[in-house]
C-alpha positions, 0 to 999 in steps of 0.5 A: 463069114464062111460057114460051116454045115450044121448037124444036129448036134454041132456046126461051125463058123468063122470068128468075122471080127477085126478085134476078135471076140474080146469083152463086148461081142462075147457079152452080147453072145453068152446072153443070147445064149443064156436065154437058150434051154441048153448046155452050149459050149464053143470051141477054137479050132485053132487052139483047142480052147473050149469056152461054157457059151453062156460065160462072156469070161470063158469065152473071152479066155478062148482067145477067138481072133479075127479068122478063127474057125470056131465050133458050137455044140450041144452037149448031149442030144441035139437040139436043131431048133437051138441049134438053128438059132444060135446058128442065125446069130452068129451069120447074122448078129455076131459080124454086128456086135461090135464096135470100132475099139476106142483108139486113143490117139497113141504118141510114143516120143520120138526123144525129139525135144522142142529146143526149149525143153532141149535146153533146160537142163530137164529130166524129161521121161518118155512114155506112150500119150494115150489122153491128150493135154498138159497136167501140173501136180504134185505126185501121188503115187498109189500102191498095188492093191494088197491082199491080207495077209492071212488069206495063204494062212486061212482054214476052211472048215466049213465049204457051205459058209464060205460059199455063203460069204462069197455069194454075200460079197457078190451080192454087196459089189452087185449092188455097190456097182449097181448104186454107181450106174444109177448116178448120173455118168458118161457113157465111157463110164457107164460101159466100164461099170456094165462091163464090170457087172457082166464079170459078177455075174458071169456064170464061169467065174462063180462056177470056178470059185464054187470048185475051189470052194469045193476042193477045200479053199477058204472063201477068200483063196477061192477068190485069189485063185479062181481070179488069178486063173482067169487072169492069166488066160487073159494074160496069154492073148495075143489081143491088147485088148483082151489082156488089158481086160485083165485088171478089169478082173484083179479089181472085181476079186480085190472088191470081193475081198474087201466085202469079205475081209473089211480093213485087213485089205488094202484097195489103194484110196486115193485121197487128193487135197490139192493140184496132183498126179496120180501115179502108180503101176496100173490103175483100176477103173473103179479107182479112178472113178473114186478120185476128186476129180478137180484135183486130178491133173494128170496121170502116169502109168507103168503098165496100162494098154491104151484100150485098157478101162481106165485109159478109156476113162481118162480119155473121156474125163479128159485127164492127160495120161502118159503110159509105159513109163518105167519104174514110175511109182520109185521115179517119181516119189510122192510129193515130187512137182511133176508136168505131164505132157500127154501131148508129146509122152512126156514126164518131167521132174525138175522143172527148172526156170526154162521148163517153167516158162515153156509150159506157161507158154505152151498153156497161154497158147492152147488158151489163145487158140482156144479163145480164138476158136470161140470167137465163132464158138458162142456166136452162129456160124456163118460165111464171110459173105453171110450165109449161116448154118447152125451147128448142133450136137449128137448126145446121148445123156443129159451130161452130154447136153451141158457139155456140148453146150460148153462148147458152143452147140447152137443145140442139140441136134440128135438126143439119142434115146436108145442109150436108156433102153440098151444095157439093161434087165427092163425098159425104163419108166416114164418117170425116169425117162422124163427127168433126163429129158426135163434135165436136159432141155433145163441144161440146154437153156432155151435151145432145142432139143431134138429128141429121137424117139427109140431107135431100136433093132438092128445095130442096136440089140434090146434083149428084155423086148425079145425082138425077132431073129431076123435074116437082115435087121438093118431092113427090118423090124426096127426104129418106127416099124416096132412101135405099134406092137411094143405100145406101152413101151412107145406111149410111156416114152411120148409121154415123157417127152411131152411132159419134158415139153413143159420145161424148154424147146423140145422137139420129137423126130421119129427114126426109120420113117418110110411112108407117110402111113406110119407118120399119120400113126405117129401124129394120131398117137400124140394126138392122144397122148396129148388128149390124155394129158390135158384130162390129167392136168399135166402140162405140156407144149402143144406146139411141140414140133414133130420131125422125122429122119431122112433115112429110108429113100422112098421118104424122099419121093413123097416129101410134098406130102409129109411136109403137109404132116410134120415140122421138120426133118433131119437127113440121116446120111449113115443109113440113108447112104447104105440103103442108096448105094445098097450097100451093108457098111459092116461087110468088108467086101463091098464097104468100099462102096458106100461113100456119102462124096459119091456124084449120085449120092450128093444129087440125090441130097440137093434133091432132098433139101431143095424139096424140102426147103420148096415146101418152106419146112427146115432141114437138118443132118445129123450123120457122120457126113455132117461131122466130117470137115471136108465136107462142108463146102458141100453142106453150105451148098447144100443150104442145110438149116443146120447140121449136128456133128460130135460135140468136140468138132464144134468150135473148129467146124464154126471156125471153118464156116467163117472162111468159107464164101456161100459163092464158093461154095456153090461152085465147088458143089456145082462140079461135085454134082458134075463129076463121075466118080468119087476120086475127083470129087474128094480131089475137088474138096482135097484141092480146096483144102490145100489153098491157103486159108486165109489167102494173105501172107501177113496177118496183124495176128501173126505180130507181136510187138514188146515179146518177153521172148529171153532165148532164140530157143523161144522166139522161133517157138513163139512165132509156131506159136502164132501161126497154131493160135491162128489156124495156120498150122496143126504140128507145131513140133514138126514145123520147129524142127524144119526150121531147126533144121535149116538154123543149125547149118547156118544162122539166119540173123542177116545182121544189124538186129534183124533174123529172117528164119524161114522154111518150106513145109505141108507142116503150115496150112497157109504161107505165112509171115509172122514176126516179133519185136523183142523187148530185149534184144536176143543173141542169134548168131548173126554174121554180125555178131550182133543180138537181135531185136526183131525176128521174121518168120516166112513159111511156106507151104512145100506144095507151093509150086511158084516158088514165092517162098525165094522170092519173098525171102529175096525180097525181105532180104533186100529191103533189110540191107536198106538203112532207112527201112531198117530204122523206120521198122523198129521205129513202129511200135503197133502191129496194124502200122508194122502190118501196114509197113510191110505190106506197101513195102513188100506189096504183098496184098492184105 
């Protein structure tokens, strides 16, 4: 950030944000100005916009983007000491306020269709994937929202009762989203619901309605108009982001209106009674948070950014949703079946026989994969050779409990407390913070729940404690260090938490620990507190273990000590790492600097977890390192009790573990240890990565015997279908069109009943044979002219240097000229004995 010289009266910045000041840092930043004795206004330098710094609306208008020189002034006299404050913000706070944007993982169509859609004679549209999935419904197809008709037609006459009919309708959709929050949501949830309360309460946005109002417009026109003006200030960015805030703002004013103007308004309700998609030009979050959820398969939207709130929703509910698709609510009329395939960004009407069966499959294969992943999902992980390593998840609410368990947690590693604290005018009481933690060791069924205890300051502001400003929070008052000067507020939180012991296996880790003093505080203060409890009669565990995280470096030259003090810890590799490499993580210059692969840092682990485990205490590790997948050969070897990662990795980390070998491992992490740099460690584990996992070509999950398979179209797809339900590829479209590729300049079928399609692609993670035994035979386009009855799939991968893909092919060729190998083939009935077949007469080692 470059800064500007500071007068009494004015100075300037720089905007330091990748996504420039959109709704989250202009809110954080018109409450820090809000607390402020001034009138404050900022300025783009770059556009001459001026913005009231006390209005997130009217900043966010500005249109501030990353690089902007920017100007914040006092109107009137000076005043250096709030001059001088909002000054430190901005150096100091403002590069913090944000949050890497939610990006949805966008798949615009290519207008490439899988041969089986390609041949159905379907009417497929194509839009933009932002929500993952496959949906099924019929068609509901909701309207703009309406506004009544005789708001153009209204006479004010009296300015005071209409400014008392909008500030009763403020006051009736504060508390209508208010009433929202307080049950129980997701955190996507909860941040839309906040963000639409913050535009409620935005001081520009009354102050413009009070003008109109003044200026002789009825209370509902103040409302359309005032809301259309900042619409189209939104509107004119450059930033999606912003401009998908827009609609964020024609619901808040439609609301109003409803409150003002009853059943004369139309917000479109949805009501759903059976398997449906919602369709419509946009969709408003509220709206979406309204629906009968178990009957909302999918959506489709004319006009929707993919950060927009409702596309944040779906997201999180897990809706598949496909955007941009033109014209959708007269395309796809009410009651029309539909399939939404988000994966690809597709719609598809007219679903015929083909499509039907394609779907079916494609549903019936993401379920095997599914299950197969849960082989290892509801069982402990562990290496073929019988090392274990339990996998936990990182949750911030008690939902989050319920489904990370659902997908397999073997606990909850990291249940972080601070999402209660943030976001609101006062700290919660103990009695709400002891029902969500009794609620989620109830959800988590016997398994343990490691509660972080407030990890506020720094990265994660609290406005109603009124914490200092200071020149570099991450170093200081924050985590552990603010707990005994805020006492009332840490012994009400101890206190749940000690009562939610009584209900299941929980567990309390402090944050931000570096000296064994402030642990020996921590346990005097239990100590009490469970004093206090046992007075009362209230129940609690007292053997309840205590632990701490890992993140300060000075924690890891006393760990002798503190294993005499406390139960367990858990390595915190985010902060742990910065504050090792001495690094900031959100200062672009040196970020580059901060990687948890670095040789120092991974010896700098093993140190940790071989003292730790010497002191026979257990260790944990919840940081981003954790959840990343080509880290854990180094994990195993580290010999972490447990690692706790995003509950959605579950099932594919567990299924990872179990083709890993403890020994292999070790010799991975041995050459890590013993590298100088970076680039050749992640060469090591990139190297491993690329191997063929598992090592045989030929698996009795890569064989079907008796497939209903009708079409060539669907053979090839079943057998991609094999290699994804196994593991052994990820891009089940790309590896089928590289074998349609080579299909299309000559048939593959070799003749008396036999196809050998074949291809070389980085598309497979493993070479690969799969093969099918129809129940019917099939045409193909063989040089024979004759249908096929069994068909042999050979990938392998392109990085393949050997050339083994030729000379398998060449191999399988030969034999299939062979009569009697032929005949003895399609004599077998089994997998294990087509396996077994194919292996001695291939010699290829199982």
């Amino acid at each position: 950030m470059a800064q500007g010289v500071c007068n009494p009266v004015e100075f300037t910045f720089i905007c330091p944000l990748q996504n420039g000041l959109h709704a989250r840092p202009a809110t954080q930043l018109a409450e820090f100005a809000g607390g402020l004795a001034a009138e404050l206004s900022l300025t783009n330098l770059r556009t001459g916009a001026c913005a009231n710094l006390k209005s997130p609306l009217s900043i966010i208008s500005a249109d501030i983007r990353l690089g902007d020189q920017c100007s914040v002034r006092i109107a009137g006299a000076g005043d250096e000491a709030v001059l001088c404050a909002l000054r430190e913000y901005v150096v100091r706070d403002l590069p913090r306020s944000d949050e890497p944007l939610l990006e949805p993982v966008r798949t615009r169509s290519n207008g490439v269709l899988p041969r089986s859609l390609e041949s159905a004679s379907s009417n497929c549209y194509f839009g933009l994937a932002v929500s993952p999935g496959i949906g099924k419904g019929k068609a509901v197809v909701v309207g703009a929202m309406t506004l009544p008709a005789e708001l153009s037609a209204e006479r004010a006459e009296d300015p005071s009762r209409e400014e008392r009919r909008i500030d009763l309708a403020f006051a009736a959709l504060r508390e209508r989203i208010k009433g929202m929050l307080s049950r129980s949501m997701s955190p996507a949830e909860t941040g839309v619901l906040k963000a639409h309360l913050a535009i409620v309460d935005d001081v520009s946005f009354s102050q413009k309605l009070s003008e109109l109002v003044a200026k002789g417009r009825s209370a509902g026109q103040a409302i359309f108009e005032g809301g259309k003006f900042f619409i189209e200030q939104l509107q004119r960015s450059d930033s999606a982001y912003i401009r998908d805030r827009a609609i964020d703002i024609q619901e808040m004013c439609l609301h109003l209106l409803e409150k003002i103007y009853k059943s004369n308004l139309t917000i479109a309700n949805i009501e759903l009674h059976e398997p449906s998609i919602v369709v419509a030009e946009t969709l408003a979050p509220q709206q979406l948070l309204t629906l009968r959820r178990q009957w909302v398969k999918g959506l489709v939207l004319e006009y929707a950014g993919a950060t927009s709130h409702a596309v944040i929703l779906a997201r999180s509910l897990g809706l598949p949703t496909v955007v941009g698709v033109k014209d959708a609510p007269v395309v796809f009329p009410a009651g029309q079946e539909l399939v939404v395939d988000a994966t690809r960004g597709l719609v598809i009407t007219n679903g015929t026989a083909a499509v039907r069966r394609f779907y079916e499959r494609e549903q019936r294969t993401l379920e095997r994969r599914r299950v197969a992943l849960a082989r290892h999902t509801h069982s402990s992980a562990a290496t073929v050779d019988g090392h274990g390593l339990e996998v936990a998840a990182n949750v911030s609410s008690s939902e989050e409990v319920e489904l990370a368990i659902a997908s397999g947690a073997d606990g909850i590693g990291l249940f972080r407390t601070e999402m209660l604290f943030m976001g609101r005018d006062r700290a919660p009481s103990e009695e709400e913070q002891f029902l969500t933690y009794r609620e989620a060791v109830r959800v988590a069924g016997g398994r343990s729940v490691i509660v972080r205890t407030m990890d506020i300051g720094g990265d994660k502001p609290v406005p109603h404690l009124n914490l200092p400003n200071e020149t570099n929070p991450f170093l200081g008052y924050r985590g552990m260090r603010i707990y005994a000067e805020h006492q009332e507020l840490f012994r009400g939180q101890m206190r749940a938490i000690l009562r939610a012991s009584a209900f299941g296996r929980i567990q309390i880790m402090a944050p931000m620990v570096s000296s064994l003093e402030e642990v020996l505080w921590l346990k005097s203060q239990i100590a009490e507190l469970r004093g206090e409890l046992e007075r009362q009669s209230i129940a609690f565990d007292p053997a309840m273990r205590v632990g701490i995280m890992i993140e300060v470096p000075s924690v890891a030259f006393i760990l002798d000590q503190l294993c005499d003090e406390v139960d367990f810890f858990s390595i915190g590799t985010n902060d742990l790492n910065q504050y090792f490499m001495a690094v900031d993580r959100d200062n672009a210059k040196v970020a580059a600097l901060s990687n948890v692969r670095h040789p120092s840092f991974l010896r700098f682990l093993k140190h940790i977890v071989d003292d730790i485990h010497k002191n026979n205490k257990w260790v944990g590790m919840c940081g981003e390192m954790a959840g990343d997948r080509r880290n854990l050969p180094i994990l195993i070897a580290l010999d972490l009790d447990e690692i706790s990662v995003p509950r959605s990795q579950i099932p594919a980390i567990k299924d990872d573990i179990s083709r890993f070998s403890s020994s292999e491992c070790e010799e991975l992490f041995a050459r890590a240890l013993a590298s100088r740099n970076v680039e050749q460690v992640e060469n090591i584990l990139r190297d491993r990565y690329s191997e063929d996992q598992p090592k045989s070509l030929l698996d009795p999950e890569l064989i079907v015997v008796d497939s209903e398979c009708e079409s060539k179209e669907e053979a090839v797809r079943e057998l991609i279908d094999l290699l994804y339900i196994a593991g052994r590829t990820d891009d089940l479209d790309r590896l089928e069109q590289v074998i349609w590729a080579r299909e299309t300049v000559y048939s593959t079928g070799l003749g008396h009943g036999f196809a050998i399609p074949h291809c070389r692609s980085d598309a497979v993670r493993a070479n690969s044979i799969a093969i099918l035994k129809l129940r019917q035979p099939i045409p193909w386009g063989s040089i024979d002219d004759q249908p096929v009855g069994m068909v042999i799939l050979l990938a392998i991968r392109d990085s393949d240097l050997n050339n083994s893909h030729m000379q398998v092919l060449a191999k399988m060729a030969r034999k299939l000229m062979n009569e009697e190998f032929r005949q003895k083939v399609l004599e077998l009935n089994d997998s294990k004995q087509i396996l077994a077949y194919f292996s001695k007469e291939l010699e290829i080692p199982l």
